[in-house]
Structures are given as C-alpha cells and as structure tokens.
VOPAGU-2260 file (C-alpha; in pm, 1 decimal, decimal comma):
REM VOPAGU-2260
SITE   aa  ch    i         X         Y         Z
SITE  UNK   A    0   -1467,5     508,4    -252,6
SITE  UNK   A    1   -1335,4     674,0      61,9
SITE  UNK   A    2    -989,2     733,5     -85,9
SITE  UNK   A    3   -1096,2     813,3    -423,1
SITE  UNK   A    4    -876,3    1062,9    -542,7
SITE  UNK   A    5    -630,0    1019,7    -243,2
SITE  UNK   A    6    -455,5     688,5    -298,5
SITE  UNK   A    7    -430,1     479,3    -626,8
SITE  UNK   A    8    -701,2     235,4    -709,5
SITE  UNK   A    9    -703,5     -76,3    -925,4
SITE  UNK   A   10   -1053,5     -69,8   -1184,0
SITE  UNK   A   11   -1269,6    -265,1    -926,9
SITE  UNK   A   12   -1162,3      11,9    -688,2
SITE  UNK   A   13    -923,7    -163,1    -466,0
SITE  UNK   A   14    -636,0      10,2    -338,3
SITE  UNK   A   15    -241,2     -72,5    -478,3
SITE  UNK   A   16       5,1    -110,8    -231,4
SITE  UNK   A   17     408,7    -234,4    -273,1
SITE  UNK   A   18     482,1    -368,5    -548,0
SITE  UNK   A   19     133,7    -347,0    -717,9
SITE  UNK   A   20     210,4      18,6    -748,3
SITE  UNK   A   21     514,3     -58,3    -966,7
SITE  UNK   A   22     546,2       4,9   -1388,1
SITE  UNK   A   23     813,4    -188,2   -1533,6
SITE  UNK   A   24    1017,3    -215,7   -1244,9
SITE  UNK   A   25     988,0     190,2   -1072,0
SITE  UNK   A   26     799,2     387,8    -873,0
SITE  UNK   A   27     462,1     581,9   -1000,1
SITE  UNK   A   28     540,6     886,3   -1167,4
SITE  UNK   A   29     457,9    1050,2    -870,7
SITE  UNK   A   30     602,5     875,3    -606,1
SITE  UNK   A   31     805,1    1118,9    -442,2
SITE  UNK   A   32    1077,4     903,4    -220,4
SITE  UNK   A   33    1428,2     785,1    -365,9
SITE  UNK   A   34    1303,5     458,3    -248,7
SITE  UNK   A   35    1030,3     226,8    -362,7
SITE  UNK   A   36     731,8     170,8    -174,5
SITE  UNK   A   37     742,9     -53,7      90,3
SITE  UNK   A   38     487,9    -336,9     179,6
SITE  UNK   A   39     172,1    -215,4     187,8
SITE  UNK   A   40     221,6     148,4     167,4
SITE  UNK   A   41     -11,0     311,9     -68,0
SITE  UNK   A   42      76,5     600,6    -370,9
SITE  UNK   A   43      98,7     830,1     -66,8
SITE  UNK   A   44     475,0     788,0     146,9
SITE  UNK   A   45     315,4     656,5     496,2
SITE  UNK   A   46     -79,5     631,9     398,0
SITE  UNK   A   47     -65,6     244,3     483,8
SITE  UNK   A   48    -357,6     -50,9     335,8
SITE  UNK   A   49    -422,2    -380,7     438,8
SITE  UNK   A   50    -741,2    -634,6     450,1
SITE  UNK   A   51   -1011,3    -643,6     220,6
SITE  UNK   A   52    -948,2    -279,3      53,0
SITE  UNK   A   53    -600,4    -394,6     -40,1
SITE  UNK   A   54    -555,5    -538,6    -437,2
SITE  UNK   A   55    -412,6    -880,4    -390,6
SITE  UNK   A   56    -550,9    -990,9     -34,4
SITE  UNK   A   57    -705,8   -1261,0      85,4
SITE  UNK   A   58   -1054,8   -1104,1     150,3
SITE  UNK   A   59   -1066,9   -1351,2     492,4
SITE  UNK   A   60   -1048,3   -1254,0     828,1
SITE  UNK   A   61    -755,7   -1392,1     945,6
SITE  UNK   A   62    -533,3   -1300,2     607,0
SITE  UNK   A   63    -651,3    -876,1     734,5
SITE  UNK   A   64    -534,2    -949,1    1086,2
SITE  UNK   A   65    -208,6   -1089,4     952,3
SITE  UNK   A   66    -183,1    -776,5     719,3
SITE  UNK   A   67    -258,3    -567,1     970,3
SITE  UNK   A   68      26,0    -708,5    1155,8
SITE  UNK   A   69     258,7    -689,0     907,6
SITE  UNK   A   70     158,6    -324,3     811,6
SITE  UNK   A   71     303,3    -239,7    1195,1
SITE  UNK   A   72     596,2    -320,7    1066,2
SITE  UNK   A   73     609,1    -149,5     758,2
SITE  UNK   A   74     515,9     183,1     939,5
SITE  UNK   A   75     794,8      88,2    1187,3
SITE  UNK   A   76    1041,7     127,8     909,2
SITE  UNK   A   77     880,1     423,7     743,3
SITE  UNK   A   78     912,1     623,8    1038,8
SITE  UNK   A   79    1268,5     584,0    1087,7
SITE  UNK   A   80    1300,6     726,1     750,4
SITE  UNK   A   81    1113,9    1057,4     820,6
C-alpha cells in the first residue's frame, strides 16, 4: 500500500514492472519515454521494484537478492539515458 497511487499495481496489490506493464505489445498510456520500460522499472521512468512487492517474483529470499542484483543493472542503464 506504500505506493498506492504512485506506481501501478496488479489487483492483489503487487507492483508491475517490464514487461508486466505492457498492453498489447506498448507502453502504458502514460509512460512517458520513447522507449519501453526496462526490467524491473515500475510505471514511473527510474522508480525501480524487485523481491516480494514485484508481480511475477519468486517470493524467496534468494530470488529478491538476485532481483535486487539485477535491478543494479537496470538503473545502470537508466541513468545513462537521463
């Protein structure tokens, strides 16, 4: 519930990231970029999820630390676009 409002949420509540943010094959309506969003970026260019929050995830410990890992990456990349 702490991003209500701010990011997009799947029914249970769980936040969509990547490609679980896609309809038919684009962006959200309101995803500002020229590019999709990238691996576990949320509805909001740079606002990042990973771990148990995330729609799709493994809900164990190990699969959050290997998301979190990943997500470095991801923000890697997104900064060199800003």
């Amino acid at each position: 519930g702490i991003v209500a409002g701010l990011v997009e949420r799947d029914a249970q509540g769980f936040i969509l990231t990547g490609r679980d943010l896609m309809i038919d094959g684009r962006p959200p309506r309101d995803w500002p970029l020229k590019r999709d969003p990238f691996l576990f970026e949320t509805s909001v260019p740079g606002v990042f999820a990973a771990g148990d929050a995330r729609k799709g995830s493994g809900k164990r410990v190990a699969s959050a630390v290997g998301e979190g890992s990943a997500t470095v990456s991801m923000i890697h990349e997104y900064l060199e676009t800003v």
